[in-house]
Structure formats: structure tokens, C-alpha cells
MIBAGU-180956 format. One record per residue (C-alpha): x, z, y; residue in three letters. Coordinates in steps of 0.2 Angstrom, whole numbers, plus 5000, padded with zeros to 4 digits. Layout:
<atoms>
{{X,Z,Y},'ALA'}
...
</atoms>
This chain:
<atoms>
{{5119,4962,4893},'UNK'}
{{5125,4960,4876},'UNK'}
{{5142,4952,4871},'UNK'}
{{5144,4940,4855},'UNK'}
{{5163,4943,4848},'UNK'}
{{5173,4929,4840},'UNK'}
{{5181,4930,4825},'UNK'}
{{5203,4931,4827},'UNK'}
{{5204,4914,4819},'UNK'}
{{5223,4913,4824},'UNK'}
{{5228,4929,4815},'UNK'}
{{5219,4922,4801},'UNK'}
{{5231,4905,4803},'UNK'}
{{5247,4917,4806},'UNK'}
{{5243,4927,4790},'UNK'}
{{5242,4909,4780},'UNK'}
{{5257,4901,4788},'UNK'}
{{5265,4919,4786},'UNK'}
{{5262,4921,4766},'UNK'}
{{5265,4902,4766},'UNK'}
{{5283,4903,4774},'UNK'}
{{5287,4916,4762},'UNK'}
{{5282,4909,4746},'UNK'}
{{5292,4895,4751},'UNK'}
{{5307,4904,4755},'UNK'}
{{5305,4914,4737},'UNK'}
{{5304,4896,4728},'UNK'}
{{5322,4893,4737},'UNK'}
{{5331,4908,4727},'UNK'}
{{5324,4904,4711},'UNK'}
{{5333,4893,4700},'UNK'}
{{5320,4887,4691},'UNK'}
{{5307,4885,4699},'UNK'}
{{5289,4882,4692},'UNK'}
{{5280,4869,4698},'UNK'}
{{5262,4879,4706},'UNK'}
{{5245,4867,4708},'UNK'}
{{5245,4869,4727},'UNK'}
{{5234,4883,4733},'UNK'}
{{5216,4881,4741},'UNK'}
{{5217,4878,4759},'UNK'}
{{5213,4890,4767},'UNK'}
{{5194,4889,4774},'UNK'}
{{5191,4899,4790},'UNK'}
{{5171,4900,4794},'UNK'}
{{5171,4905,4813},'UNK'}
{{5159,4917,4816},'UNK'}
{{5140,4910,4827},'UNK'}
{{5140,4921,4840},'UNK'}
{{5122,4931,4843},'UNK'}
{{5116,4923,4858},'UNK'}
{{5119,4931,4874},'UNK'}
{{5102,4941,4881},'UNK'}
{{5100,4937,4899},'UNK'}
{{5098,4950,4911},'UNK'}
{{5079,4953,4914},'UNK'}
{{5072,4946,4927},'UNK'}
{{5059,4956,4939},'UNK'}
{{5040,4944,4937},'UNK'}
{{5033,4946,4954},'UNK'}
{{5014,4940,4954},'UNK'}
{{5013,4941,4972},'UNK'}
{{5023,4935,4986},'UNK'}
{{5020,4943,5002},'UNK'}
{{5017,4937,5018},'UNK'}
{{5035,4938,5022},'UNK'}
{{5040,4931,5004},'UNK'}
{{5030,4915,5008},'UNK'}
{{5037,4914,5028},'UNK'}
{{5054,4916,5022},'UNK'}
{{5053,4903,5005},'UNK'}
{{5045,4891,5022},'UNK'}
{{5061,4891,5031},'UNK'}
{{5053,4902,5042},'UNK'}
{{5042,4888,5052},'UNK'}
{{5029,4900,5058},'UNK'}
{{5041,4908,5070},'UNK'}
{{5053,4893,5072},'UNK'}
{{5059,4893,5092},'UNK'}
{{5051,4907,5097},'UNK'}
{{5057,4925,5104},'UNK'}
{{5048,4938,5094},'UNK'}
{{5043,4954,5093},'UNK'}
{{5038,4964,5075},'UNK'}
{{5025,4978,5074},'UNK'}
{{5029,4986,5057},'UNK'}
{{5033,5001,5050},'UNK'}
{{5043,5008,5034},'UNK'}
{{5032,5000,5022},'UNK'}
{{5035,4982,5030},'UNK'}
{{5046,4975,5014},'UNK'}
{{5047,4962,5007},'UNK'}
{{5045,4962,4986},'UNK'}
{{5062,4966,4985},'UNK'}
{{5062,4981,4994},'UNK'}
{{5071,4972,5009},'UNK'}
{{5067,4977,5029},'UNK'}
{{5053,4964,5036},'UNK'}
{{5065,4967,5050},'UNK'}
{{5082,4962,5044},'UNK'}
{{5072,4947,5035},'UNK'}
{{5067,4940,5054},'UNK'}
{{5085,4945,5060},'UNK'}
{{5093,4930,5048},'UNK'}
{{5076,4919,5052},'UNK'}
{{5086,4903,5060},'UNK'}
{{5081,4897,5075},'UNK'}
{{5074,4911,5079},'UNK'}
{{5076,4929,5091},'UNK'}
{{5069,4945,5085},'UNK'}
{{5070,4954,5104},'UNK'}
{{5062,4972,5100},'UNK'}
{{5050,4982,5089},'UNK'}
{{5033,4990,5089},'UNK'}
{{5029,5006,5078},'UNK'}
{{5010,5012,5074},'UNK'}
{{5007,5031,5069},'UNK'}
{{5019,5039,5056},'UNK'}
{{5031,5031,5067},'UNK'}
{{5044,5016,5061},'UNK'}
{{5051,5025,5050},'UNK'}
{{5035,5035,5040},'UNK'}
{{5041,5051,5043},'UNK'}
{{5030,5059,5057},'UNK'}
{{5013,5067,5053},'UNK'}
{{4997,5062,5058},'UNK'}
{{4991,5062,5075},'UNK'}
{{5007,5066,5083},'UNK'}
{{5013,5056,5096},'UNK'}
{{5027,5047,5096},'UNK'}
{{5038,5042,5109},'UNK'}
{{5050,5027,5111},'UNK'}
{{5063,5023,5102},'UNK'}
{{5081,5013,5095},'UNK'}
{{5081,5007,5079},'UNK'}
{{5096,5016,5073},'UNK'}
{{5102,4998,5063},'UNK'}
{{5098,4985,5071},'UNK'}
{{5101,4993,5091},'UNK'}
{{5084,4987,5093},'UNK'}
{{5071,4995,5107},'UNK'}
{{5056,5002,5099},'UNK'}
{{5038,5002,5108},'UNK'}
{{5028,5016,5100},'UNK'}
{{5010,5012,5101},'UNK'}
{{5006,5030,5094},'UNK'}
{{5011,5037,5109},'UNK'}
{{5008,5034,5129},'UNK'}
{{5000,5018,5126},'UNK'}
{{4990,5012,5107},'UNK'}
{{4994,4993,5111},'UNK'}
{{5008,4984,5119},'UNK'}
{{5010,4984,5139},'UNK'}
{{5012,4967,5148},'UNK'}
{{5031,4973,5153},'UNK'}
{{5034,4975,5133},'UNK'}
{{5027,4959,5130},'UNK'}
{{5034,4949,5144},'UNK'}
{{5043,4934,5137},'UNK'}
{{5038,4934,5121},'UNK'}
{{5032,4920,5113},'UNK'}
{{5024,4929,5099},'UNK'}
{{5021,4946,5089},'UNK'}
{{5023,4947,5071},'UNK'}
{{5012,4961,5063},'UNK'}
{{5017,4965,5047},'UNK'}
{{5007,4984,5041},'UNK'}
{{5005,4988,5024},'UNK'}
{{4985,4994,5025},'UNK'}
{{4978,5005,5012},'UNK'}
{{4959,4996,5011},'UNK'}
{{4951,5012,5022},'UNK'}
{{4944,5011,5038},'UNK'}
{{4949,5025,5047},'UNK'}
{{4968,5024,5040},'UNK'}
{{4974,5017,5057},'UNK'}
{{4985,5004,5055},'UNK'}
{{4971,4991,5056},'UNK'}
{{4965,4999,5071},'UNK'}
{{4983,4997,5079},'UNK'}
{{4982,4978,5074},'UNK'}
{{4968,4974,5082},'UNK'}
{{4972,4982,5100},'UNK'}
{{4989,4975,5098},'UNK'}
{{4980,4958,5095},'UNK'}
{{4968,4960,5110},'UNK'}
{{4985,4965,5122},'UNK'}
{{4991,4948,5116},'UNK'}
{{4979,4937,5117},'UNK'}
{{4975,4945,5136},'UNK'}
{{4993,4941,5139},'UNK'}
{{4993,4920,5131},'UNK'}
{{5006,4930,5117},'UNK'}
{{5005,4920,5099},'UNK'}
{{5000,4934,5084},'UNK'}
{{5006,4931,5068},'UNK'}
{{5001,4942,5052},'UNK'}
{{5011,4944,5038},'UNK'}
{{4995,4948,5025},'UNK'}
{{4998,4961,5012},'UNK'}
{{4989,4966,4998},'UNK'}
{{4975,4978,4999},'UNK'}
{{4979,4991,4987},'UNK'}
{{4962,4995,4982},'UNK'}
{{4957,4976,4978},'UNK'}
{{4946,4965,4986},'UNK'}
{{4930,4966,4978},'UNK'}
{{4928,4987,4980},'UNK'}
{{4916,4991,4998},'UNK'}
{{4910,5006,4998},'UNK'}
{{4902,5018,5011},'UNK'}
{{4894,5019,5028},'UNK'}
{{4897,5004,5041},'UNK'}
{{4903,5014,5057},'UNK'}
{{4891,5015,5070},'UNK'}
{{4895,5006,5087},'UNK'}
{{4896,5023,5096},'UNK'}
{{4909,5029,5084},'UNK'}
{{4921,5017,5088},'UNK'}
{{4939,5025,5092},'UNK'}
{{4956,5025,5089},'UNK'}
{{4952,5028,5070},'UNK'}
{{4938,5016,5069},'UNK'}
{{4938,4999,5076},'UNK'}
{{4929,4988,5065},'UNK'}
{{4910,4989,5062},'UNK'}
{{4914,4988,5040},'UNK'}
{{4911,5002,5030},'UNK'}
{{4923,5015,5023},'UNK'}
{{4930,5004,5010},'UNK'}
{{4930,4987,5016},'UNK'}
{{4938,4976,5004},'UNK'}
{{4947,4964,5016},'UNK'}
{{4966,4962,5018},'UNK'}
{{4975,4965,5036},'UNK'}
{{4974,4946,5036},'UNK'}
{{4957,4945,5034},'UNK'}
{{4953,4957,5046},'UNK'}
{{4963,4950,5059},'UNK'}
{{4952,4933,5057},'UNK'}
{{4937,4944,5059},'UNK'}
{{4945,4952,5074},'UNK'}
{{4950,4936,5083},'UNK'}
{{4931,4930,5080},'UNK'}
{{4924,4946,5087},'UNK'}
{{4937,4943,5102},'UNK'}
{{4930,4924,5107},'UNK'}
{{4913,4927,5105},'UNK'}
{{4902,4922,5120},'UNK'}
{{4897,4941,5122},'UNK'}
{{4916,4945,5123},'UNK'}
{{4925,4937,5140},'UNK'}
{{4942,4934,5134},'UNK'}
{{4957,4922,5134},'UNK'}
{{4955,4915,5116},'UNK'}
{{4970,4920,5108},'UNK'}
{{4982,4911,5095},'UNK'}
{{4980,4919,5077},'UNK'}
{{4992,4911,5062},'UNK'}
{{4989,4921,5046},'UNK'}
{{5004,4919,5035},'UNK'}
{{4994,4921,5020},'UNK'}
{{5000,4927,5001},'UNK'}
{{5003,4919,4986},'UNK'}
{{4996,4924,4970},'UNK'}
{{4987,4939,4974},'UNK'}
{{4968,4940,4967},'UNK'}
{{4953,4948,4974},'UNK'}
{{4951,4959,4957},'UNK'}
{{4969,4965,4960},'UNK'}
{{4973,4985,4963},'UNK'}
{{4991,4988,4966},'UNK'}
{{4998,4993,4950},'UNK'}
{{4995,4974,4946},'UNK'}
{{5004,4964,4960},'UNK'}
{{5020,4969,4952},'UNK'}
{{5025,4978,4970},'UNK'}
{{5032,4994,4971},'UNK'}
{{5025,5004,4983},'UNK'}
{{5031,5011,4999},'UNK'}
{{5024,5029,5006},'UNK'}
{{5015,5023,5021},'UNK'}
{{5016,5041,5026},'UNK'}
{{5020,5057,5022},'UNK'}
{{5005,5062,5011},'UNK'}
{{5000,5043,5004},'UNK'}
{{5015,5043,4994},'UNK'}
{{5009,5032,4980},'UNK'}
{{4994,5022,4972},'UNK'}
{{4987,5039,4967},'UNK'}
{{4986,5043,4986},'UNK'}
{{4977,5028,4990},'UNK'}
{{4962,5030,4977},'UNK'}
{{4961,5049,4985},'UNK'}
{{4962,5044,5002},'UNK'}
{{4947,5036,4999},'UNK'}
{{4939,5047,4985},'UNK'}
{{4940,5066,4995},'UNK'}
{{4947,5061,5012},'UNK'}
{{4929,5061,5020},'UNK'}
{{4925,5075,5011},'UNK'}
{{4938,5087,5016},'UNK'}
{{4934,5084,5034},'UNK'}
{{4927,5101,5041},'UNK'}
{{4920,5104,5025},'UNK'}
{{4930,5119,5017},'UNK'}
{{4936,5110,5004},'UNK'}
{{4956,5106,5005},'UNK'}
{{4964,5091,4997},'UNK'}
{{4982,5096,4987},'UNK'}
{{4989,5109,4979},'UNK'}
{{5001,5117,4987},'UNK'}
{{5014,5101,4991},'UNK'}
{{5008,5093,4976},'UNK'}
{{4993,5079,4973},'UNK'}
{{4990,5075,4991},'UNK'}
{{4969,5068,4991},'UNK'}
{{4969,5070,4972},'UNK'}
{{4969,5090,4969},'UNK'}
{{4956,5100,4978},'UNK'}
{{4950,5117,4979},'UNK'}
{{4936,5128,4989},'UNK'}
{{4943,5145,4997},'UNK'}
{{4936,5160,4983},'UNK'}
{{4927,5148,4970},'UNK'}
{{4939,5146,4955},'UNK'}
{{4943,5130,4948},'UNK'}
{{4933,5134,4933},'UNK'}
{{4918,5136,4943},'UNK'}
{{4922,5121,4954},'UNK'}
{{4923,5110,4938},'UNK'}
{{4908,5116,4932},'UNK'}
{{4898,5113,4948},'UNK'}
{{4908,5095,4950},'UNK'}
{{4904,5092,4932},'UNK'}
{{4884,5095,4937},'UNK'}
{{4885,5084,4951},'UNK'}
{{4886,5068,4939},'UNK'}
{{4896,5058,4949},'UNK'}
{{4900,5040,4943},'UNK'}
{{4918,5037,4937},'UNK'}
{{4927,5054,4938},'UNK'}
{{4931,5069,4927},'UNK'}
{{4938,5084,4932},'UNK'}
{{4954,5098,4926},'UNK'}
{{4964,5110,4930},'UNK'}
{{4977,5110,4938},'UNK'}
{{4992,5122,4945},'UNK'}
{{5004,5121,4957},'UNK'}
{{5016,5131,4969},'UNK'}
{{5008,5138,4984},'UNK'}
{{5019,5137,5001},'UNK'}
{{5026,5154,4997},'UNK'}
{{5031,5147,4979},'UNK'}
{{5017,5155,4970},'UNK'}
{{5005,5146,4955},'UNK'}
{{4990,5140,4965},'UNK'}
{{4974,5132,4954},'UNK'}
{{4965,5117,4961},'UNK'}
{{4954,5104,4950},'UNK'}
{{4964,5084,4949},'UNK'}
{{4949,5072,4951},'UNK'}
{{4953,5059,4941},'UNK'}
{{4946,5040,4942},'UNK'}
{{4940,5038,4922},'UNK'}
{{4930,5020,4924},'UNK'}
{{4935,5011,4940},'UNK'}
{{4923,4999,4939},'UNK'}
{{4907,5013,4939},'UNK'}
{{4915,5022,4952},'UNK'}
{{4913,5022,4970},'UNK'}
{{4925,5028,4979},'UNK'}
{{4915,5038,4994},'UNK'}
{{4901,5044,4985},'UNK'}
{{4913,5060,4981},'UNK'}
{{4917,5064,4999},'UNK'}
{{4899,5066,5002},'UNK'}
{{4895,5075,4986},'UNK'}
{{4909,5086,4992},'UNK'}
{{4900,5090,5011},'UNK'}
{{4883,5093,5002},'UNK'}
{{4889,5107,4990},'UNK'}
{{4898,5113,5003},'UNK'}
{{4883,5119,5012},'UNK'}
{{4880,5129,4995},'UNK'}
{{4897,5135,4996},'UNK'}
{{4897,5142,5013},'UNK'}
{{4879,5145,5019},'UNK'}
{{4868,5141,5028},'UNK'}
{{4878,5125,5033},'UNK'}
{{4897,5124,5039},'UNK'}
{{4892,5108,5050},'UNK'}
{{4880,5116,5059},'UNK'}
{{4892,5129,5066},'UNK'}
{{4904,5113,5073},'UNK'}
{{4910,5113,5091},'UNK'}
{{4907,5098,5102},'UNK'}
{{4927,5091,5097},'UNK'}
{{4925,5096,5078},'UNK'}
{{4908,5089,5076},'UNK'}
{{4917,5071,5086},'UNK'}
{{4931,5071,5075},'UNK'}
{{4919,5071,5059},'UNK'}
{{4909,5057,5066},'UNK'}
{{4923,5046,5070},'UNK'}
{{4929,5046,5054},'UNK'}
{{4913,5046,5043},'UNK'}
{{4905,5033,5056},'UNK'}
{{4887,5035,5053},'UNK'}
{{4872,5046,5068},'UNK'}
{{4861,5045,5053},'UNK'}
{{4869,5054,5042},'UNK'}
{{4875,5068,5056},'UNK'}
{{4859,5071,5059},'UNK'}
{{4854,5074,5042},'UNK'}
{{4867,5085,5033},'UNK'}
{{4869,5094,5052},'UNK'}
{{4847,5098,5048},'UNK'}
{{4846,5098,5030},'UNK'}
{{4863,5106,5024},'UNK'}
{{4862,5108,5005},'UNK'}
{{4844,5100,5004},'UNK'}
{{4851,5083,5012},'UNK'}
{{4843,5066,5004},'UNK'}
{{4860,5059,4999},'UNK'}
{{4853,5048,4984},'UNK'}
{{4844,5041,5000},'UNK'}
{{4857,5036,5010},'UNK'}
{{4868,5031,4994},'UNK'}
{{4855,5017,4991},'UNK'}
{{4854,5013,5009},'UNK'}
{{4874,5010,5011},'UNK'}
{{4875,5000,4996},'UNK'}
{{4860,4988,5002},'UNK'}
{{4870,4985,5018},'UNK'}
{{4886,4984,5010},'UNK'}
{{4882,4971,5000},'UNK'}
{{4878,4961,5016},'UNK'}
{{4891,4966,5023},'UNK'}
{{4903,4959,5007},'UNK'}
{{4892,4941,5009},'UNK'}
{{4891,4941,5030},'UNK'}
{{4913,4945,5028},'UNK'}
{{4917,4929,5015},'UNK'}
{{4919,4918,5030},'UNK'}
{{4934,4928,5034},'UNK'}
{{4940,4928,5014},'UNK'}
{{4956,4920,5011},'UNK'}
{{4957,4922,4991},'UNK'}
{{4944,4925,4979},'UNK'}
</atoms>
């Protein structure tokens, strides 16, 4: 902050009256004193202070679902005994616990807390379960839902009156935080418990869908919607296509009571560099925005395929490398493949054992040519060139499961399993996109912004 400084007038004055007091007393012991013209009063300009430049102020384009519920007086959960499935990520814009936010909510009792993987607190790896726990702060019981049970029991959710959800969802299907959402929606709508979903933004945008629709026999605890790898909907959205899926006549249910506390000022065209968030790790390797573009870009690809994402500790999803084929030679082959939207370098890092690894940084040059999962599956064709005749082929029964549940599609199993380097992709690259778009038009129903 800057500080404007006033001119002393009053020494100013004291030196006038001073001089003045003693010219007067020297007229005194003169005898004959000469009549002076009286001096010219003494003018004092005070100085304009610079104005004062205010303390910045943070803009925040988007309020968050927990923004908009708190600047509401909190109506939405008004009366009611709740419980909160979030995680570390659950902030508000100003970086402040979802949870402590519902602690201060009037009228209002926040009685215990669910966690999805990664655990409340973001710091346990993938795929390891999680046991209950106490919220260290608050004294609160936590329910893992990563753990014994992947949605809440009907002893944790007796005498709620309702379950906030507030998970900050990085726009990919098999990132599992959607996937715990929607089982903990069906426990509550089975056991007449209101939901309400805090909506976030979805880091890639709105408009960006990309990749396979997962296949009805793929469906698991990392895949439990039918949208492709890059769906384009916020956890708000998704929840309304939930709840729709649940009431359907085909679907014996109790219908359920969904409220969507919705954002304000996000757009569809928005990645999250232009919310004016900052953004949390939502787990140990998806540290930043950087993450989430890669998660999406290589995280298909590096399943079973050879190639590893990162360097070392460094560039989780966004450096990758192929065991015995230097980075040179893998940017040369990358650079053949013509992919839309990236280009390639070099880049080096410390091994675990401290020592200067290479790798190739794929970077995202135009975002509006690229999509993000065409990589992963460049990635598995020139695999099968890497390590021949075709490391898929050689999967075991779990391996070959895994790899299916996360990329989604029979189809494409059966061809890259068959066909190795030789696979059709251009084919089945024309063939997503067709159903995407579909998908993108069918999905508007559930669109809360444009």
C-alpha cells in the first residue's frame, strides 16, 4: 500500500512566528528604529497527497457451488442433519475447507464425513484402500468409501437428512470421483436421503469429448457412466444424468431427491487456468492443470503398453519414455506419427536413485486441433512396433481386465489384441468421433451452462 506524506505546515508556522518574535524584539533595542513595509505573509501551499492505491483485489470469474450456497444463506441445507463426501480439493475459491464452510452453516448440523480414493486428505495412492477415519480438526467420524464398502452403508446414513457431494472431477471417465458420486447417490436415494451437489468446474471445459463411450460390460468401479473418455459434463451435470438413469422404467428404484447447487460464471468454453481458481492436487500425481491435460493425453496409453508417464518424480502424465528407445528416437517416431495439436522435446530429470533420466514433454501446441485421447492410442499402436509382435497379446486374464475397464471399448480389444501394429486406428478414430458427437447432443438435456 502506498502512503501520501503531509507537508509539517506547523514548523513552517513556528519558523515564521519564530523569525517574527525576533525581529520584533531586535526593533525593541534600537533606538531608532526604521519603519520596514511589512513582510509578505507568509504563504504555505500544503502539499495534495498521491492518492492512496488500494490493496488489490483477487477477481474471481467463478463462484463455486459452495460460493453460491454460502452467499444463499445456506438454504439448500437449512434444517437438516448432513453429511459431506469431499475430499482435499473441496474448497471454496478462497482456499477455505467445504467443511469448515458447513460447520458455520446456521441452522444447520454437519454430523460426519465421507472420503473417495486418495482418501480425505489427498495423500494415499491409487487403488489403496482406505480405512476409516477422524478428521484430525473437526473430531469428525470419517466414512471411507475407498475402502470396505464404495458407497455409504444404511448405519452411516441413518438419520441424515441429506449428503452434500462436493469432488473436484478432472473431466475423465475413469478418474473415480464421478464413479463414487454416483454409488453414493444410488445408497441415498435407496435409503429416502436428499443429495446435494456442490458443482465445480470441469478443468478441461465443457465443450472438449473425446474417445470411446465405455462399453456396458466394462462398467466397474472406474467406469460408471456409458460417456466417452472425455465427457465434457460437470459433477453436476453428471449427477442429473445419473438421477435420470436411476428413475428410468427399466431401473426399479425409489426415486431420489437431487438439488444441484449450480455455479456462477463459469462457461462451457472455460479450461481452468480461466476460472481465476487455484488449483488443488486432487492427488498425489494430478498436482496441477498440467496433470489434468496428461491424464487425459497419455494416461490410456501408458496402460500395459511399455511406455511410462514421468520422469523420474517429475512431469506426472506429461513426460514419457519407452524402456531402450531414446528420446531422440521417440521424438522422431512421435513426430511421424502427426498427431493433431502436440509437439515433442527433451526433457531430463533425476531418476529415483538421483541420476539424469531423458524422457520427451508432450506438449499441447493448438488446443482447439487437438484431441486429447487420440495420443493414448497412437501411443498402444507404436507400441506393438516397440515390443513385438504385440505386448497386449501376452496379457493375462486380470491385465487384459484392467486395460478394458479403463479404455471401455470390446471393439477396440479385439482389434489391437489381432492386429498389433497393423490396427485400423484412423477407423475407429472416425468412428468415436461420429458417436461422440451424438453423445455431446443426446447429453445437452443434462447441460447446466452453455
Amino acid at each position: 500500500m502506498t502512503f501520501g506524506y503531509a507537508r509539517p505546515i506547523f514548523l513552517i508556522v513556528l519558523f515564521a512566528s519564530v523569525t517574527g518574535f525576533l525581529g520584533i524584539t531586535g526593533c525593541r533595542s534600537h533606538p531608532q528604529p526604521v519603519p520596514q513595509p511589512a513582510p509578505p505573509p507568509v504563504v504555505t501551499t500544503p502539499r495534495v497527497q498521491p492518492p492512496v492505491t488500494p490493496r488489490p483485489t483477487i477477481e474471481f470469474p467463478v463462484m463455486l457451488g459452495i460460493d453460491v450456497l454460502e452467499a444463499t444463506g445456506f438454504k439448500a441445507v437449512a434444517g437438516k442433519r448432513i453429511g459431506l463426501l469431499t475430499h482435499v480439493a473441496g474448497v471454496n475459491r478462497r482456499g477455505e475447507r467445504t467443511i469448515d464452510v458447513l460447520r458455520r452453516a446456521p441452522n444447520a448440523k454437519l454430523a460426519c464425513l465421507f472420503s473417495p480414493e486418495h482418501g480425505l486428505y489427498g495423500d494415499v495412492k491409487a487403488s489403496v484402500n482406505i480405512d476409516n477415519t477422524t478428521d484430525q480438526r473437526t473430531g469428525l467420524p470419517v466414512y471411507s468409501l475407498f475402502g470396505k464398502n464404495r458407497a455409504p452403508t444404511p448405519a452411516q446414513l441413518k438419520g441424515l437428512d441429506a449428503v452434500v457431494i462436493d469432488l473436484q472431477d478432472i473431466g475423465v471417465r475413469s478418474y473415480t470421483f464421478n464413479v463414487v458420486m454416483r454409488y453414493t447417490m444410488e445408497a441415498c436415494f435407496a435409503n429416502n436421503v436428499e443429495v446435494i451437489v456442490l458443482d465445480r468446474p470441469n478443468p478441461l471445459g465443457g465443450l472438449k469429448v473425446d474417445g470411446p463411450l465405455l462399453d456396458p460390460e466394462w462398467m466397474s468401479g472406474v467406469g460408471a457412466f456409458r460417456i466417452p473418455y472425455v465427457h465434457g459434463l460437470t459433477m453436476g451435470e453428471l449427477a442429473k444424468m445419473a438421477a435420470a438413469s436411476f428413475n428410468n422404467a427399466d431401473n426399479v428404484r425409489v426415486k431420489g431427491r437431487l438439488t444441484v447447487i449450480p455455479m456462477s460464471g463459469w462457461k462451457r468454453s472455460m479450461r481452468w487456468p480461466e476460472t481465476g481458481l487455484k488449483y488443488v492436487p486432487t492427488s498425489p500425481l494430478v498436482r496441477d492443470f498440467n496433470a489434468v491435460v496428461g491424464y487425459a493425453m497419455v494416461g490410456l496409453g501408458c496402460e500395459f503398453s511399455g511406455f511410462k508417464h514421468g520422469i523420474g518424480a517429475s512431469y506426472p502424465f506429461r513426460g514419457i519414455s519407452f524402456k531402450n528407445v531414446s528420446a531422440d528416437k521417440l521424438i522422431q517416431d512421435l513426430n511421424a506419427l502427426r498427431v493433431p495439436g502436440l509437439t515433442y522435446r527433451k526433457i531430463t530429470a533425476p531418476d529415483p536413485a538421483g541420476k539424469p533420466k531423458e524422457g520427451v514433454y508432450v506438449e499441447v501446441s493448438n488446443w482447439d486441433a487437438w484431441n486429447p485421447t487420440e495420443f493414448s492410442f497412437a501411443l498402444m499402436r507404436l507400441a506393438c512396433r516397440y515390443d513385438p509382435p504385440n505386448p497386449f497379446a501376452k496379457l493375462n486374464a486380470a491385465d487384459a481386465r484392467s486395460f478394458n475397464i479403463h479404455v471401455g471399448s470390446t471393439a477396440w480389444w479385439n482389434a489391437l489384441k489381432r492386429d498389433g501394429a497393423r490396427v485400423n486406428l484412423e477407423s475407429f478414430l472416425a468412428d468415436w468421433r461420429a458417436k461422440d458427437r451424438i453423445y455431446q447432443q443426446q447429453t445437452r438435456q443434462y447441460w447446466i451452462y452453455n
